[in-house]
N, C-alpha and C positions, 0 to 999 in steps of 0.2 A: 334186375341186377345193375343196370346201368343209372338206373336214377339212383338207388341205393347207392353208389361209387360216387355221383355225382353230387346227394348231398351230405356226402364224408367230405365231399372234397369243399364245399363251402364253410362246412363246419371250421375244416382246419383252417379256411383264412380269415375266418372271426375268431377262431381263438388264440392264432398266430401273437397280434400285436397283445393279446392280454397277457399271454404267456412271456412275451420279451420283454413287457412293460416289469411284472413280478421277477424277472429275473435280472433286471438293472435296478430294481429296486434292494434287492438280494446285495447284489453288487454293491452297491451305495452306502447299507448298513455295514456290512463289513471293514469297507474301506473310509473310515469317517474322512473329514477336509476339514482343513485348515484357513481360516481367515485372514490377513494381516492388514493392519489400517498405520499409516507410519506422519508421524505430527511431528516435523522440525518447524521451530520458531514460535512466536507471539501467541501466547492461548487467546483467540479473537473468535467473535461470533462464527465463523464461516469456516472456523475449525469445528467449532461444538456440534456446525451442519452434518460436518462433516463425518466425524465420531459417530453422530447421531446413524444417518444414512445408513454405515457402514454395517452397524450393530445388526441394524434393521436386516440389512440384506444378506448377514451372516446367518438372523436367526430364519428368513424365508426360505434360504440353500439350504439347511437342514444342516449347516456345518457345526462340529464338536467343541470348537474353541474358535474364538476371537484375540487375538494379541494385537497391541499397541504399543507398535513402536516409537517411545518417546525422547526427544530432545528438545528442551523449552528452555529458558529462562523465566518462563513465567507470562503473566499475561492477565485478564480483566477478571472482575470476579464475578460478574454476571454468569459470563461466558464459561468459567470452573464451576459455577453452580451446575449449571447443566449438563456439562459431563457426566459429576459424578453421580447427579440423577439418571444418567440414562445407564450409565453402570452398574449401579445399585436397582434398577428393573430389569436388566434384563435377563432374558431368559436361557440363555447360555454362558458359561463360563470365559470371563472375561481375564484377562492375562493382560496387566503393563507392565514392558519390559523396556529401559532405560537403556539408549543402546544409541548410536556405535559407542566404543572403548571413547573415553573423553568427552562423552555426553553429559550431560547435567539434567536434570527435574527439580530447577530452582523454583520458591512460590508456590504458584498454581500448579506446577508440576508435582509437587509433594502433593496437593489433595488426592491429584487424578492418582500419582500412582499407592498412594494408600487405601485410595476404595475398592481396586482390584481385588475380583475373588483371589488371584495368585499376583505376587508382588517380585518384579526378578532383576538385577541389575547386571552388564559386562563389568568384568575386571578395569578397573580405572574410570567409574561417572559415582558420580555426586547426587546428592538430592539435599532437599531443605531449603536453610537460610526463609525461612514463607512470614520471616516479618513484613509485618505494611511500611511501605515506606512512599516517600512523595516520588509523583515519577519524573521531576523533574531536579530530587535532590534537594529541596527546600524543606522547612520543617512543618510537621502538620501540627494543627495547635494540638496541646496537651488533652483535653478532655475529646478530644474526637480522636485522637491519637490509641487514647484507653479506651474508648467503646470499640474499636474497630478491632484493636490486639484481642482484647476479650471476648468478641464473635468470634474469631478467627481461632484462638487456642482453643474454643468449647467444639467447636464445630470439629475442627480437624484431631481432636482426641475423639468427638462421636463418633467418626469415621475409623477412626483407628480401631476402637473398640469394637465395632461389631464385626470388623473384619479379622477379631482377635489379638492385634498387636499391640505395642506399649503406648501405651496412650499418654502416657509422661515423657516420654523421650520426642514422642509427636510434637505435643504440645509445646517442648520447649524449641522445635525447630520454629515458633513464632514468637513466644513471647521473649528466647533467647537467640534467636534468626541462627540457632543452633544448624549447622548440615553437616552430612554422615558419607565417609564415602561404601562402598559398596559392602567393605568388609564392615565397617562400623554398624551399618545399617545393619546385616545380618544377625549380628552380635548383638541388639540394642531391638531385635527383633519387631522392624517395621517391615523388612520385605521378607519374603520363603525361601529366595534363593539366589546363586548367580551361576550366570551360563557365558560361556566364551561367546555364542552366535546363536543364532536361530536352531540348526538342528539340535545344538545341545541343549538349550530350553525345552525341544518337543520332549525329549528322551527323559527328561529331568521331571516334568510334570506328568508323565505319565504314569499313570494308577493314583496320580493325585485326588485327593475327595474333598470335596468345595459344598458349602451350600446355595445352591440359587433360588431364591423367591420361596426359602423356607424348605425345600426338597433337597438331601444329597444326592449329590451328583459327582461317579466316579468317572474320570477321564481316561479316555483310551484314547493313546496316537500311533500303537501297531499298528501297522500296515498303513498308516493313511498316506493321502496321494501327496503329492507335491503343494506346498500352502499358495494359495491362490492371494495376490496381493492384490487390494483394492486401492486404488489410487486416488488422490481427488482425480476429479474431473477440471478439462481448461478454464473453464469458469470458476473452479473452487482456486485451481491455482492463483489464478490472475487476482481475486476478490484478495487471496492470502497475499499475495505479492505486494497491491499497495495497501493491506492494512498495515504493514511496516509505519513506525511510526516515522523513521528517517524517510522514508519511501515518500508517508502523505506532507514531509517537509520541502523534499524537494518538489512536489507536483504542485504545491501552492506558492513554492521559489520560481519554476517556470508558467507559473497561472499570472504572477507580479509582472515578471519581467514580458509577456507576451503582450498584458493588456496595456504597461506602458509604453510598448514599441509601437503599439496601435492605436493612443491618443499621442503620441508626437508624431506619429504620422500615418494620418487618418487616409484610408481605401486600402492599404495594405492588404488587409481582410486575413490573410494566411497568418500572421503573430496572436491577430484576435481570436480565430476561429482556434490556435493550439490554445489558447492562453484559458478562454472560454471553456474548453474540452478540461484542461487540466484543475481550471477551478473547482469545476461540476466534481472529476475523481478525488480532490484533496476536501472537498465537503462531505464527499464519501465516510473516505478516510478517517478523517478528525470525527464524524458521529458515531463511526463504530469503535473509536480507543479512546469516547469520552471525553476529548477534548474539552480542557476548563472555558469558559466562558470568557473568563476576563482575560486569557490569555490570546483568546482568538481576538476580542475587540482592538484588542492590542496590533494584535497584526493588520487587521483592518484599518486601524487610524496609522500605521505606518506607508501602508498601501495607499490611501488617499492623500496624505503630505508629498510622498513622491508624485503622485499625480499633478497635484498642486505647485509643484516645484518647476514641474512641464507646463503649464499652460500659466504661469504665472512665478517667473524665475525672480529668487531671494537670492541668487549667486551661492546655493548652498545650506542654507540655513533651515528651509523645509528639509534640503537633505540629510541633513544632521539628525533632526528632530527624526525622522519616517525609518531611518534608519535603528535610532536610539529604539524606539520602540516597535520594532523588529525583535529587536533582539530579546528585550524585557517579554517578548508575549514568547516568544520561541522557549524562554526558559521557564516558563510558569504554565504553560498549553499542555502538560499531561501532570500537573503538580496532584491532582484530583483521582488521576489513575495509576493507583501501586505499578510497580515492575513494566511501566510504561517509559520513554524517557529516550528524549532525539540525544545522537552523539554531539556533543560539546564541540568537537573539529569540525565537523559540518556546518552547525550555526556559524560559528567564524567564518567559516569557507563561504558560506552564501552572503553574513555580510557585507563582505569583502568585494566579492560579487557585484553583489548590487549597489553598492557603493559606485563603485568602479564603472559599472555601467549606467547609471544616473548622474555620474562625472560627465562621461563621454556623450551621453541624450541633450544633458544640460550644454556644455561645450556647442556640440553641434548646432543647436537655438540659436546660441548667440550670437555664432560665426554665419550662421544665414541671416538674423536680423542684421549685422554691419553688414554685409553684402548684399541688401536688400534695396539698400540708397542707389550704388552703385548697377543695378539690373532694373529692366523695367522702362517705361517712359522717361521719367528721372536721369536715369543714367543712359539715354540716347543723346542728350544735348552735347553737341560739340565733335558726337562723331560721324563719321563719313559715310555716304551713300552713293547709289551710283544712279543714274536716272535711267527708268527702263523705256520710258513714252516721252514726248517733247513734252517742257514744261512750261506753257504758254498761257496761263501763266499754271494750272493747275496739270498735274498727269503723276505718272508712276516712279516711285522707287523703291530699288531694292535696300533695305535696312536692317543688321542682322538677322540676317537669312530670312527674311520678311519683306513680302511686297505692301509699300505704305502709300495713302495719299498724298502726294506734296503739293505744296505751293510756292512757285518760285517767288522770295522777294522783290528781288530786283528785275534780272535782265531775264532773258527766257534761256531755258537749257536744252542742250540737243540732247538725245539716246546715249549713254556711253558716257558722259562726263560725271565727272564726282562732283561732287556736293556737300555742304556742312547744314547740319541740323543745328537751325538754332531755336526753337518753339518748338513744341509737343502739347496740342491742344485734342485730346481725346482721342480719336483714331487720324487726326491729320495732323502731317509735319512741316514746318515753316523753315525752308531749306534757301541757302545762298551758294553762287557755285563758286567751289574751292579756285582759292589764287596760286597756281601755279608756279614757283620762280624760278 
């Protein structure tokens, strides 16, 4: 009877965890979860990471729905490609919602949020305007100008269309940089819907029927738990933080000015080592927003005139030049990348800057060259010493704040008396003692 009890009793602790396992699994179905992935700013590679990631780990939690919380102005079209690839595979129901109130999904934001299985917008954001434009505001020549409108309208009506919506009012948010605000949108039927917040999106899409990867699929968000928000991570942040394009302008404004505080004055090490660190993050920078080529040499030959200014002063005129084309590559350095584009106040402001600070580097040269005559052996002749050992005729004195070899001319000097330097022959100085009257 006892061993009978006893292997009841092992039984129950082997089937314990199976039993609690089926019954959180129980749990789990019932109560589906919620994803949320939230994208403010520059559509840049280390967003597309990150979209990517997020999908992934929504569809390995077993969660119901994905949403994408979006505010952009737009961004690279490498980097749209790839979203709306990973959105258009995957395997759950994917929701971009346009959001907070005063958001916008300018550009690249209109593909991502047209490829969503469900398309939803807050009362008061925008989307569209997805003409190519130069990102520096320049114009792009005409026959590259039409091949790139005409990918761009085919592509983003493809889009539209499979995801069922008007593939003409799409189309002309490029080839007429046409944008819709939330109500237009709804009405011109590019997005499903719009929601005040997040809870009222859940409520709104719920029972909604989507196709994914050719399977419908009906959504249920009764009961689900609280939407679990996926964040970047501090490395997604920081990577997003300087892919700004003003961001990678300032870090190659402080990469300039570091590395020429540390050739006008060399051992510093601490201007070079920031200068060094900020170049390395603005090379970053610049090769993941596409940075134009000619815009960047530009900056570099402004960078090495200023250099050149330092170690070989024009009174300005390297200045001029280093700065001129500063300026010229800052405004042409994202011409190559649509809805790229440093703020116009900024470049002024760092001009200005550097300007300013390549006045005062230069300045300071000058005024230590003229003061150079004046320091030194040079500029000991004729002033006074005081004799520290008897000078009979050779012994010691002190000369600012330096103990020298002297050699008395004339007569011999006792300890204590002053002296005039009249010779400065290498480390020894030809001393006469001061006439007293």
């Amino acid at each position: 009877m006892r061993n009978k009890l006893f292997r009841l009793f092992i039984l129950a602790l082997f089937l314990l965890p199976i039993t609690a396992s089926l019954v959180n699994s129980s749990v789990s179905a019932s109560n589906p979860s919620v994803s949320v992935l939230q994208v403010k700013g520059t559509i840049v590679p280390v967003v597309a990471d990150y979209i990517n990631r997020g999908i992934n780990e929504a569809e390995d939690n077993g969660d119901s729905v994905c949403i994408i919380e979006l505010n952009t102005p737009g961004g690279l079209l490498g980097s749209t490609e790839r979203i709306v690839q990973t959105i258009f595979n995957a395997n759950i129901p994917i929701v971009v919602y346009v959001s907070p109130k005063g958001a916008w999904a300018a550009s690249a934001g209109t593909f991502i949020t047209l490829s969503a299985h469900i398309a939803a917008m807050t009362p008061g954001t925008t989307i569209g305007a997805a003409h190519p434009v130069s990102g520096s505001g320049e114009a792009i020549p005409e026959d590259e100008m039409k091949k790139i409108t005409e990918f761009s309208a085919k592509w983003i009506g493809t889009i539209a269309e499979d995801r069922g919506r008007n593939r003409e009012e799409a189309e002309k948010a490029v080839t007429e940089s046409k944008s819709f605000t939330d109500t237009d949108a709804l009405k011109s039927n590019l997005i499903d819907l719009r929601a005040d917040n997040l809870d009222d999106l859940l409520n709104k899409i719920d029972g909604m029927r989507v196709m994914v990867n050719g399977q419908e699929i009906t959504i249920d968000t009764t009961g689900y738990s609280e939407p679990v928000r996926n964040n970047m991570s501090e490395i997604e942040r920081f990577l997003l933080t300087i892919s700004d394009p003003n961001i990678a302008y300032l870090l190659f404004t402080l990469a300039t000015i570091g590395l020429i505080t540390e050739v006008s004055n060399p051992g510093m090490i601490f201007p070079g080592v920031v200068g060094g660190i900020s170049l390395l993050l603005a090379f970053y920078s610049l090769g993941v927003l596409n940075a134009y080529w000619g815009g960047l040499l530009l900056l570099f030959l402004g960078v090495g005139l200023l250099v050149a200014e330092i170690l070989t002063p024009t009174f300005g005129l390297l200045t001029a030049g280093g700065v001129t084309s500063l300026v010229i590559g800052s405004l042409i350095l994202f011409s190559h990348s649509p809805g790229i584009v440093i703020n116009r106040g900024l470049i002024a402001g760092v001009a200005i800057l550097i300007t300013a600070f390549a006045v005062f580097v230069i300045g300071a040269i000058v005024h230590s060259q003229k003061r150079r005559k004046a320091t030194g052996p040079e500029g000991m002749l004729g002033k006074t010493a005081v004799a520290k050992t008897p000078l009979v005729p050779t012994g010691t004195v002190l000369a600012e704040g330096e103990l020298w070899t002297a050699v008395a001319e004339k007569e011999s000097i006792k300890p204590g008396e002053e002296v005039i330097i009249t010779k400065v022959e290498q480390l020894k100085l030809s001393v006469t003692k001061k006439n007293i009257d």
